[in-house]
C-alpha positions as CSV (number, residue, x, y, z in Angstrom):
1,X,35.1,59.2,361.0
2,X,35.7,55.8,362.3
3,X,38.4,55.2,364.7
4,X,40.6,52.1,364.5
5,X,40.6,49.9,367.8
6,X,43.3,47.7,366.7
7,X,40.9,44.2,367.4
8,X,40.6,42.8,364.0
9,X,37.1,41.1,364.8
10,X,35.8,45.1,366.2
11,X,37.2,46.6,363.2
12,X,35.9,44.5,360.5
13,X,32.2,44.5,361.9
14,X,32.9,48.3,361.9
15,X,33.7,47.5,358.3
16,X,30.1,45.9,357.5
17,X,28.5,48.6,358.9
18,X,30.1,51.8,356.6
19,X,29.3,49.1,353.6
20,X,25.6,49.1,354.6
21,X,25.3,53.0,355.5
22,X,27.0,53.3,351.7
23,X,24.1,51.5,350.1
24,X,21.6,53.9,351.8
25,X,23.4,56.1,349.6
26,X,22.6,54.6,346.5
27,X,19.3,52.8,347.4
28,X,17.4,55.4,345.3
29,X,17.7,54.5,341.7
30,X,16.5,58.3,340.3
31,X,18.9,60.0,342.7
32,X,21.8,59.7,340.3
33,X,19.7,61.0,337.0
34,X,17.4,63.7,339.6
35,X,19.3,64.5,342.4
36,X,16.5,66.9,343.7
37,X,13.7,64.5,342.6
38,X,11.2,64.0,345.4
39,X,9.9,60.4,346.2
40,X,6.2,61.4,345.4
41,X,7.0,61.8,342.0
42,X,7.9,58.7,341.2
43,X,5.2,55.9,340.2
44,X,4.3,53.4,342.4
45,X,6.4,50.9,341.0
46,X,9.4,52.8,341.7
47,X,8.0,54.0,345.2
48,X,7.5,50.1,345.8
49,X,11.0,48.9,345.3
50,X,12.8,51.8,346.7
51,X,10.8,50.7,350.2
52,X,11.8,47.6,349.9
53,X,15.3,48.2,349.2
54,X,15.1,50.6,352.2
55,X,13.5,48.2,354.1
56,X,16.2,45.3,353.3
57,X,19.4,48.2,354.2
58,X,17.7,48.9,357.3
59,X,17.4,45.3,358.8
60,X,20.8,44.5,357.9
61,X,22.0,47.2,359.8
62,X,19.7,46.9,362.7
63,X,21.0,42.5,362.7
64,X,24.6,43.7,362.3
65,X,24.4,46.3,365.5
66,X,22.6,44.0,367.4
67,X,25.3,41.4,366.7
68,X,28.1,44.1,367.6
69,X,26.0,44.6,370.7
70,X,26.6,41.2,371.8
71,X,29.8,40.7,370.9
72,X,30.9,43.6,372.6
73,X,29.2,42.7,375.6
74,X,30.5,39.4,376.0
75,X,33.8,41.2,375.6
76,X,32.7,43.1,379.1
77,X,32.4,40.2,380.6
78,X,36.1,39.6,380.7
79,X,36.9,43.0,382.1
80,X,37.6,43.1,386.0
81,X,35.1,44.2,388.1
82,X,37.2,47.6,389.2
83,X,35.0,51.2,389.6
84,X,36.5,52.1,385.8
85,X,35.7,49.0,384.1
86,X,32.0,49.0,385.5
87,X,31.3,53.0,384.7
88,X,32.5,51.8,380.8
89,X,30.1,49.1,380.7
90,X,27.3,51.0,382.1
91,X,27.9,53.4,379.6
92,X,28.6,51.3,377.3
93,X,26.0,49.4,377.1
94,X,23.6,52.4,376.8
95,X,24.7,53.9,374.2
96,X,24.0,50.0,372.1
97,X,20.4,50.8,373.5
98,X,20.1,54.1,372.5
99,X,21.1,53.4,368.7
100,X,19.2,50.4,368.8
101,X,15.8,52.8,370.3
102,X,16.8,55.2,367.1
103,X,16.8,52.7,364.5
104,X,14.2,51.0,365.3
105,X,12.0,54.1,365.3
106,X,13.7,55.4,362.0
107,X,12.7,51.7,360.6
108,X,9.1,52.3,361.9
109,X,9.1,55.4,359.6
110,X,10.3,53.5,356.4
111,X,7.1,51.7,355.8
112,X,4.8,54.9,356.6
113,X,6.6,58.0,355.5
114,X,6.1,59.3,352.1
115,X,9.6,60.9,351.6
116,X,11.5,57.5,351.3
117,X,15.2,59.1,350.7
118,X,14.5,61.6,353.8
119,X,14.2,58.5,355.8
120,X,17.2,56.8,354.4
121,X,19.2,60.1,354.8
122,X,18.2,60.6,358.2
123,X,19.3,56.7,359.0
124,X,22.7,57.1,357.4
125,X,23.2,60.5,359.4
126,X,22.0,59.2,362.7
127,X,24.0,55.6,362.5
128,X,26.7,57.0,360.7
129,X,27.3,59.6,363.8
130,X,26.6,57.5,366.5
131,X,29.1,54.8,365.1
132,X,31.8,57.5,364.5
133,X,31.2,58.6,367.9
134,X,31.2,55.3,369.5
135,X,34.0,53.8,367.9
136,X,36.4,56.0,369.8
137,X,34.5,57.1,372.9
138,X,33.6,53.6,373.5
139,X,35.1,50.7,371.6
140,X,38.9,52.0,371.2
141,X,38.4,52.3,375.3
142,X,36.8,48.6,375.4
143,X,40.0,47.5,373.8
144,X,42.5,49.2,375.6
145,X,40.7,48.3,379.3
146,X,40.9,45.0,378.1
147,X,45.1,46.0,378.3
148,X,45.4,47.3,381.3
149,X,44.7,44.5,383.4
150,X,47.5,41.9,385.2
151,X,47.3,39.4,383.2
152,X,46.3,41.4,380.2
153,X,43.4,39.9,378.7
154,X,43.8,38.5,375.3
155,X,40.3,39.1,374.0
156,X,40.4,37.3,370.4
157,X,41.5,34.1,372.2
158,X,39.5,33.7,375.0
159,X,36.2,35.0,372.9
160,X,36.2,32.7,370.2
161,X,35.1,29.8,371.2
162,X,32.6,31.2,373.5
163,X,31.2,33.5,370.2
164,X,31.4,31.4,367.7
165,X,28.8,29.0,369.7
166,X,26.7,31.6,371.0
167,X,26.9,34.6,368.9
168,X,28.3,34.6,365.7
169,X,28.1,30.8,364.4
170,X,30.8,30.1,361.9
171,X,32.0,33.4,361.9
172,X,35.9,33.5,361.6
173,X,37.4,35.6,364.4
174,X,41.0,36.7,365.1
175,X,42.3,33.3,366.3
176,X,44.9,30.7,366.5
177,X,43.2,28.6,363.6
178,X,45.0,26.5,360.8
179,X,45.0,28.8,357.7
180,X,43.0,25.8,356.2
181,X,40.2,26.2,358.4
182,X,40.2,29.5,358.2
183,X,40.2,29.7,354.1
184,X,37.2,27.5,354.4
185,X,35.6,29.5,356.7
186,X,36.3,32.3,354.3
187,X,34.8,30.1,351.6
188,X,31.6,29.5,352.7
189,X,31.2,33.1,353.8
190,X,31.6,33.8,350.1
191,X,29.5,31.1,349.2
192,X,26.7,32.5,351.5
193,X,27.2,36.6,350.3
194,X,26.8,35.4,346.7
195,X,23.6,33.8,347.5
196,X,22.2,36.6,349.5
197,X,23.1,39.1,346.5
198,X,21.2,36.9,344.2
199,X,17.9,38.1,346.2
200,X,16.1,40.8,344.2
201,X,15.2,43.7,346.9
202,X,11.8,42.9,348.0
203,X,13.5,39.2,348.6
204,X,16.1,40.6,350.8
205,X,13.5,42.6,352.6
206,X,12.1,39.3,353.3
207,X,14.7,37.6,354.3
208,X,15.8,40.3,357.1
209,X,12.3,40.2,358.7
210,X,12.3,36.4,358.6
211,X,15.4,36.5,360.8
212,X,14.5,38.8,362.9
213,X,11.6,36.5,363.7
214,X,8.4,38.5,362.3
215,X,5.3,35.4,360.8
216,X,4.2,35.5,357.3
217,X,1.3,38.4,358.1
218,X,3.6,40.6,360.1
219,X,5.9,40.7,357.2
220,X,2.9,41.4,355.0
221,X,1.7,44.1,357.4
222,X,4.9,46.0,357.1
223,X,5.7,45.5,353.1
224,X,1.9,46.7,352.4
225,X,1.2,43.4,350.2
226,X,-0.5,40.3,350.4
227,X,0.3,37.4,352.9
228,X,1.0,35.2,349.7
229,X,3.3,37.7,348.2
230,X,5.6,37.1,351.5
231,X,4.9,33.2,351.1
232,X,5.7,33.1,347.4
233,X,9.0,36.1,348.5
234,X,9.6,33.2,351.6
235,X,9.8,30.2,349.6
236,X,12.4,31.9,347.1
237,X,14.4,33.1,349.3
238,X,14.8,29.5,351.0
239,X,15.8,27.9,348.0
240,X,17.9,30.4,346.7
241,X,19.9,30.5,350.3
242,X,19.3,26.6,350.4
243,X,17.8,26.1,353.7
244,X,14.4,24.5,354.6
245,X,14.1,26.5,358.4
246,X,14.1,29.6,359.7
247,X,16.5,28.6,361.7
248,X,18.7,27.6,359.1
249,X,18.1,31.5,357.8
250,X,19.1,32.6,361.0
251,X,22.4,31.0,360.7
252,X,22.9,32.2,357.2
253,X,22.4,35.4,358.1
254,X,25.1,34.7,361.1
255,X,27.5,34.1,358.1
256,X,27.2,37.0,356.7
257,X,27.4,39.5,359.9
């Protein structure tokens, strides 16, 4: 279970995550009809799209905790430099590169293992523990060192400038904004989540690898098809998202972190 911090920017990225560890859940189409079907049964049709629907829930997870990695850590920054607040950060700052180790291993496994919703289960028990762990051995006690300080440190004011340039571009934060800002900030986060659910699965997987920065054959490498599968997937997802850059992707996918 999830522990409330009380920072509204913390709490809602620990939000996104349980929404993407949910759709592990259902990424299996047959599990609802066969609950003990095994993954070899199906046809390679099904066995396709279920990896890369497994494939797509995996790199949104592993782009949202690398994002809650950094803003956390910029968060550190603002923490005096007493014995407490640097034995927190140590630690803290571990355990992001533990999970990060584990899912990245687990999302090796995706595109090799045979038992698809073994894989998926395992990354929903392992990311799902490690969040309900570190959401109130770790984050809770971010947010209340950030208290205990003279002056106490006002974390959602001081951050957001410095985030929304460096970490989370056009991300709206807890801040002192004009509600009309922040509706159209809210806007064009809607505007950007319709456009990524538009993306059939294999698209999605696409898009994920793109922004994390894997070329044309890597991507075809790791999704077992042809390099002009992923340029035909590529050019979809760029006009369905309406960008011309990967760059502009990247920014995208900023929006919907």
């Amino acid at each position: 279970m999830i522990t409330l911090t009380g920072h509204a920017e913390i709490d809602q990225q620990h939000e996104l995550l349980e929404n993407a560890l949910e759709s592990l859940a259902a990424f299996c189409s047959e599990a609802a009809h066969q609950p003990n079907i095994a993954c070899i049964e199906c046809n390679a049709i099904k066995q396709k799209h279920c990896r890369s629907a497994l494939i797509s829930i995996s790199g949104e997870l592993g782009a949202s905790l690398a994002g809650h990695s950094a803003y956390e850590e910029k968060m550190m920054e603002l923490l005096p430099p007493t014995l407490s607040c640097q034995s927190h950060i140590k630690a803290h700052k571990a355990a992001h590169e533990g999970i990060a180790r584990q899912l990245k291993k687990l999302s090796l496994q995706v595109t090799v293992d045979a038992s698809l919703r073994k894989v998926g289960t395992m990354i929903m028990q392992v990311v799902g523990d490690w969040l309900g762990d570190h959401s109130s051995h770790f984050d809770a006690r971010l947010v209340n060192l950030g208290g205990q300080g003279s002056p106490k440190i006002d974390f959602d004011s001081e951050l957001v400038t410095m985030l929304d340039r460096h970490v989370f571009p056009n991300r709206p934060t807890k801040s002192k904004r004009d509600s009309a800002t922040t509706a159209a900030m809210r806007g064009r986060k809607l505007e950007v989540r319709g456009r990524f659910e538009s993306l059939s699965p294999a698209q999605r997987a696409v898009f994920w690898l793109v922004v994390s920065g894997k070329t044309n054959r890597e991507i075809a490498d790791e999704l077992h098809v042809s390099v002009n599968t992923i340029k035909t997937h590529r050019a979809v997802v760029f006009q369905k998202m309406e960008v011309t850059t990967a760059m502009e992707l990247v920014k995208k996918a900023d929006v919907l972190r």
